[in-house]
MDAnalysis code that builds the backbone (N, CA, C; Angstrom):
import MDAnalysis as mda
import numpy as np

u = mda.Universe.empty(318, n_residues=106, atom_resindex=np.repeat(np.arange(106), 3), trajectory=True)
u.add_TopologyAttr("name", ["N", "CA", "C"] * 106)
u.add_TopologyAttr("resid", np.arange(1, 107))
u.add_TopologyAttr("resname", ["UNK", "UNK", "UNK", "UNK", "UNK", "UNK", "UNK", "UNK", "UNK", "UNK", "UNK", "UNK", "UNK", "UNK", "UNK", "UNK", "UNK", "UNK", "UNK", "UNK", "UNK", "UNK", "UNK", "UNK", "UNK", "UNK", "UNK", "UNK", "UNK", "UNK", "UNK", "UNK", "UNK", "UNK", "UNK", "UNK", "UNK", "UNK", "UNK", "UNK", "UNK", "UNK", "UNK", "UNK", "UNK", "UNK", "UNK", "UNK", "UNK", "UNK", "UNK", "UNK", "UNK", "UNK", "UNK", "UNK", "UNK", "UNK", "UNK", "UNK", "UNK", "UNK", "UNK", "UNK", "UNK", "UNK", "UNK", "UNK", "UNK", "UNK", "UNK", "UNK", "UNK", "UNK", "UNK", "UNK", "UNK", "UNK", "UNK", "UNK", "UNK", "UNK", "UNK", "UNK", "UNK", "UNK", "UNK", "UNK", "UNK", "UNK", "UNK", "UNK", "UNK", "UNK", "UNK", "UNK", "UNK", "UNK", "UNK", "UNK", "UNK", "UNK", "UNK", "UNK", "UNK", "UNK"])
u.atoms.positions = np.array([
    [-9.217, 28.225, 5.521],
    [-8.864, 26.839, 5.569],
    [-8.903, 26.211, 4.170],
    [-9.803, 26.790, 3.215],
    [-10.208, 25.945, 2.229],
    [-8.873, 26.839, 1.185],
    [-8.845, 27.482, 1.100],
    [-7.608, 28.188, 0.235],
    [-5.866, 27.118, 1.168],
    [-5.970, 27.198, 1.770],
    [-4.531, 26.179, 2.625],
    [-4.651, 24.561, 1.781],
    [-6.072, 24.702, 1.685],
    [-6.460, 22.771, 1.052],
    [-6.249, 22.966, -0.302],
    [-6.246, 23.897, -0.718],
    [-6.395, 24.368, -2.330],
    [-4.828, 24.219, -2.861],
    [-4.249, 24.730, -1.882],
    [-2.508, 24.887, -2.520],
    [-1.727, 24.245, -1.724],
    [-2.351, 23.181, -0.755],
    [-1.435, 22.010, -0.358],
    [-1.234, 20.716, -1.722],
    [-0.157, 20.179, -1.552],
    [-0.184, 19.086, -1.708],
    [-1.333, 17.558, -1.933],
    [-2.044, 17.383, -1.116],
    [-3.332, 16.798, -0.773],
    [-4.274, 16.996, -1.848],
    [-4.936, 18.437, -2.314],
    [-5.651, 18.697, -3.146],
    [-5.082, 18.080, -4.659],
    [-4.140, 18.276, -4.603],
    [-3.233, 17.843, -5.968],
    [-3.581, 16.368, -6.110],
    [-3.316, 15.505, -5.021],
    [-2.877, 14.220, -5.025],
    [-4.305, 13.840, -5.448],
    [-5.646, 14.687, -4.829],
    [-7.178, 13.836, -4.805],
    [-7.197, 14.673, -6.281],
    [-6.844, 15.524, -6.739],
    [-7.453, 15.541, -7.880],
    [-7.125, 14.577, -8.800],
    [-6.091, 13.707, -8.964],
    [-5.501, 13.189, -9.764],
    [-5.495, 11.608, -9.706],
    [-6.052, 11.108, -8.184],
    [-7.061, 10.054, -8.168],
    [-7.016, 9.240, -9.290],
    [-6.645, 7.805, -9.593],
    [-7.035, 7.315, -10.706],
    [-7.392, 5.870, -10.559],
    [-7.414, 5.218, -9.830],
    [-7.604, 3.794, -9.441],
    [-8.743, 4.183, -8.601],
    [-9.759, 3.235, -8.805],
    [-10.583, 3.196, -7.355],
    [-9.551, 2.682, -6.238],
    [-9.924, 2.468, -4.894],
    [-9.404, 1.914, -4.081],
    [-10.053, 1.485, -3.120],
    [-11.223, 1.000, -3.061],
    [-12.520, 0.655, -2.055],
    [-11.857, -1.078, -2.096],
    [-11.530, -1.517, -2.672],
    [-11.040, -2.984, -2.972],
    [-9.441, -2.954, -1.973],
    [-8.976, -2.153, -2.394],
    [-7.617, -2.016, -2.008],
    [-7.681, -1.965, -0.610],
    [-8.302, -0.840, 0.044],
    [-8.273, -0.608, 1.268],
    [-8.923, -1.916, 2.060],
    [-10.011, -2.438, 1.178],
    [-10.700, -4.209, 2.113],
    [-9.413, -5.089, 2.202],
    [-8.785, -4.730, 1.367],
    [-7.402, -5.724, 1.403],
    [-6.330, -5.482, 2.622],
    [-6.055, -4.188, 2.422],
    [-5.801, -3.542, 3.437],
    [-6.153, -3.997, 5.297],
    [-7.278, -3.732, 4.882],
    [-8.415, -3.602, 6.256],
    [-8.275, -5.363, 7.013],
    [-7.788, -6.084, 5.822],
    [-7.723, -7.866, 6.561],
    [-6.962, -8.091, 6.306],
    [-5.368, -7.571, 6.236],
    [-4.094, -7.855, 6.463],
    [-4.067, -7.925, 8.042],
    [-2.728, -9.066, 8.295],
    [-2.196, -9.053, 9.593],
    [-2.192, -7.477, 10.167],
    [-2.900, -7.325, 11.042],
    [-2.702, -6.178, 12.018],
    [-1.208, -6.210, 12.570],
    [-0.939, -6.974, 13.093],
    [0.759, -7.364, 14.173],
    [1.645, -7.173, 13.091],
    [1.722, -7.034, 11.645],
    [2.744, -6.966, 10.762],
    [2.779, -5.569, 10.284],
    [3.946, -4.918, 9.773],
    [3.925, -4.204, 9.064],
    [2.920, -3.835, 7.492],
    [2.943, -3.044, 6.888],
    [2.298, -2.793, 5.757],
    [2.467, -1.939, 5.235],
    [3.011, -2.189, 3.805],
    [4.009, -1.026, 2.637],
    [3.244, -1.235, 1.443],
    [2.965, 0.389, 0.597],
    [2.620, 0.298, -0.636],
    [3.814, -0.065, -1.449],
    [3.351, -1.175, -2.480],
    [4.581, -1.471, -3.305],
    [3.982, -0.722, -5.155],
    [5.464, -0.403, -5.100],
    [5.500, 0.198, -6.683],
    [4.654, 1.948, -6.673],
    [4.279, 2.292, -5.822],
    [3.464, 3.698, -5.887],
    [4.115, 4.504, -4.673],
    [3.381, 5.691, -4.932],
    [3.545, 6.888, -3.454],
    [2.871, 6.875, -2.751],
    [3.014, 7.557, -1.931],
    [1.637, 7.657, -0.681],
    [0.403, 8.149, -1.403],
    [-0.761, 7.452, -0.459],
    [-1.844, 7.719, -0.993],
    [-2.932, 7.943, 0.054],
    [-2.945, 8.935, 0.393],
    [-3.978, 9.331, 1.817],
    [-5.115, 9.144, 1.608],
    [-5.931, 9.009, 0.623],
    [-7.087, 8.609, 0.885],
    [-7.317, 6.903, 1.275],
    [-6.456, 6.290, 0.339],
    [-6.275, 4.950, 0.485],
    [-6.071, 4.241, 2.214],
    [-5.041, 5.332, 2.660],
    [-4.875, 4.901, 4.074],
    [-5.935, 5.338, 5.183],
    [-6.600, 6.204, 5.127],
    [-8.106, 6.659, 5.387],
    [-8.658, 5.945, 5.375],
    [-9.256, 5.381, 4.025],
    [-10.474, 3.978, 3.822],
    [-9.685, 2.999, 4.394],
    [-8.768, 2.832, 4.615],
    [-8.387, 1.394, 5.274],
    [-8.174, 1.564, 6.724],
    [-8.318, 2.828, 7.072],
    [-7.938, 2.752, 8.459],
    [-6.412, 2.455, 9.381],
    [-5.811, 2.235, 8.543],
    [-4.443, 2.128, 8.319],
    [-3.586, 2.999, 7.593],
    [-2.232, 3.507, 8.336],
    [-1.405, 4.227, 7.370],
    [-0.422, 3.552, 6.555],
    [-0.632, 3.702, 5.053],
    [-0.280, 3.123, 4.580],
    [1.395, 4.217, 3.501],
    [2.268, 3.504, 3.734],
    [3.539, 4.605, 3.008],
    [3.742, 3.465, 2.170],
    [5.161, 4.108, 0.896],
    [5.701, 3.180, 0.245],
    [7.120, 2.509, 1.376],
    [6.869, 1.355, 0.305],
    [8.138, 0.613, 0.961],
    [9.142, 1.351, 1.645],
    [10.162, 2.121, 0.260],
    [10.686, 2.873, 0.853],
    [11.005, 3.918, 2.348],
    [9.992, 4.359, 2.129],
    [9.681, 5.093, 3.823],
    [9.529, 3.948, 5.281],
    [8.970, 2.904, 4.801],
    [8.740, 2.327, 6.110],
    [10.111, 1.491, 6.065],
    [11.169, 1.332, 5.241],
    [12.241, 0.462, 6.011],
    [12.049, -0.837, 5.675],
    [13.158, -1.550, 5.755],
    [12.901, -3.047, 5.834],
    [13.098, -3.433, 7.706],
    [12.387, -4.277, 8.216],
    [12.525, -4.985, 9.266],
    [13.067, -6.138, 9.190],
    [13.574, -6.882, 10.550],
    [14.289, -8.193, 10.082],
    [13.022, -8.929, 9.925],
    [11.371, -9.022, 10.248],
    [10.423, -9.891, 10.133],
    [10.026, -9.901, 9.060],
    [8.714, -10.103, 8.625],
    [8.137, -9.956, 7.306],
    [7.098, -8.665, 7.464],
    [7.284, -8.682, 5.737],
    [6.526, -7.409, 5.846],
    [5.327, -7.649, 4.926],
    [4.019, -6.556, 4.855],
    [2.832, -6.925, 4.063],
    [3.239, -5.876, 3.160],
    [2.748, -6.315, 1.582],
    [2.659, -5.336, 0.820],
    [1.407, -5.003, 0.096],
    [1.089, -4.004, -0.482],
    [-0.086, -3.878, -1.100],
    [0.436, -3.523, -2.527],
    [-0.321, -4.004, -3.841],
    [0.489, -3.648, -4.963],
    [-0.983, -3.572, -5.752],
    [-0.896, -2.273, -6.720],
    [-1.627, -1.741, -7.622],
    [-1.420, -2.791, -8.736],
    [-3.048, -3.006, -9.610],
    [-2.807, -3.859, -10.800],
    [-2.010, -3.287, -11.865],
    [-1.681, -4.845, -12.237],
    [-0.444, -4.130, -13.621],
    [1.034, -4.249, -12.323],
    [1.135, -4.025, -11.558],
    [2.389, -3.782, -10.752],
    [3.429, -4.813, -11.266],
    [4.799, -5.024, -10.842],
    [5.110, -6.187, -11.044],
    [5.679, -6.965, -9.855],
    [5.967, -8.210, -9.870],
    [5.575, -9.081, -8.573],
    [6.903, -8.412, -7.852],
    [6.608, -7.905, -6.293],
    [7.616, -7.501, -5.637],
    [8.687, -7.981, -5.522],
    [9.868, -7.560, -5.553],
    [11.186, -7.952, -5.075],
    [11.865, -7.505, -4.026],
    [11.686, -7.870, -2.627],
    [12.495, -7.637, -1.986],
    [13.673, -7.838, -1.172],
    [14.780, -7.305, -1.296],
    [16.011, -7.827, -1.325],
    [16.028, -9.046, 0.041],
    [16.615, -9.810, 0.265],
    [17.150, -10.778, 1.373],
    [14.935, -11.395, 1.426],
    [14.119, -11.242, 0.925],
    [13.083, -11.664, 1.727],
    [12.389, -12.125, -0.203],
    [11.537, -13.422, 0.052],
    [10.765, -14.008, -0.630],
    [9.169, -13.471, -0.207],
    [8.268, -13.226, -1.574],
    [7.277, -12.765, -1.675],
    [6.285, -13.497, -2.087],
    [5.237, -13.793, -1.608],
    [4.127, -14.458, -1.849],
    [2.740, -13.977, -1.647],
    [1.872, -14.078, -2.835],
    [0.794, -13.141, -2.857],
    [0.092, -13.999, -1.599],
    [-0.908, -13.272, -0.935],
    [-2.303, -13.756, -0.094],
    [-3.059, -13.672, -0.321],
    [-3.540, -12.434, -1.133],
    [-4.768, -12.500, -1.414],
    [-5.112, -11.184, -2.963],
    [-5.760, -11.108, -3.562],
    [-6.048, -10.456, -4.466],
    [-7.569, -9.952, -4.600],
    [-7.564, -8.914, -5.146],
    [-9.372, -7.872, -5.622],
    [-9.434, -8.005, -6.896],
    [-10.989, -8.212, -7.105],
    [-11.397, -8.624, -8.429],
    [-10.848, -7.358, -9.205],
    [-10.312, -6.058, -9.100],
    [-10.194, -4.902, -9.722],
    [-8.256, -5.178, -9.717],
    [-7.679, -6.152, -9.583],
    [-6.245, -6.299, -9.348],
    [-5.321, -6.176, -8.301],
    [-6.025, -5.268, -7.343],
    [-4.894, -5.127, -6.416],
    [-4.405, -6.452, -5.667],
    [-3.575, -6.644, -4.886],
    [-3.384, -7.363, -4.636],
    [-2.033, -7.443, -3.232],
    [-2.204, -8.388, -1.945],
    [-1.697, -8.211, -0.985],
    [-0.335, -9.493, -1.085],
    [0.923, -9.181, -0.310],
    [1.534, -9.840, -0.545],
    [2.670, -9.765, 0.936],
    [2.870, -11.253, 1.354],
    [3.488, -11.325, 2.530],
    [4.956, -11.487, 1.985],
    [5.918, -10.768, 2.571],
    [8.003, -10.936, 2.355],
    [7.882, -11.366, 3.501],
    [8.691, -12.505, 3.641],
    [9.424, -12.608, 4.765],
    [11.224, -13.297, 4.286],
    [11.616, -13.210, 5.307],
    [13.289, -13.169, 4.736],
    [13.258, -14.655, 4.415],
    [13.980, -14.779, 3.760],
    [14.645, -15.785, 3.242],
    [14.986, -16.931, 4.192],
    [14.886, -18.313, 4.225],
    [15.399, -18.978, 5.115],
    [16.418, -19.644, 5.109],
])
């Protein structure tokens, strides 16, 4: 089993770890449940969606919906743009991350 963990994918991704994310995932963890939720500006990050208890993908993968969507964005990121929908932060971690509601345009 531990040789399969060794030369998956996964092992790669935790070795290379570079942000904490204990902040991220609290952000995470008190987003709207009933809404969607997309990493913005990064890739998947399985540990991240683990500590939050939530699966968390990039934008990309999850699609746009016609409602609004939640985003999560790494510090340094830059403020989301998503097409047909206006973005507004909710809430932010003293370490930068920071959560952000799209909803379409009115």
């Amino acid at each position: 089993g531990l040789l399969l963990l060794f030369n998956g994918p996964l092992w790669h991704w935790e070795l290379n770890e570079q942000r904490p994310i204990a902040a991220a995932a609290e952000l995470a963890r008190s987003a709207d449940p009933e809404l969607s939720i997309a990493l913005w500006s990064q890739s998947e990050r399985p540990s991240l969606s683990w500590q939050s208890q939530r699966r968390l993908q990039p934008l990309s993968k999850l699609g746009l919906s016609a409602g609004p969507v939640q985003l999560l964005s790494p510090p340094e990121a830059p403020i989301p743009e998503v097409a047909g929908q206006q973005c507004r932060q909710q809430r932010s971690s003293e370490d930068g991350w920071s959560l952000w509601l799209c909803a379409p345009n009115p």
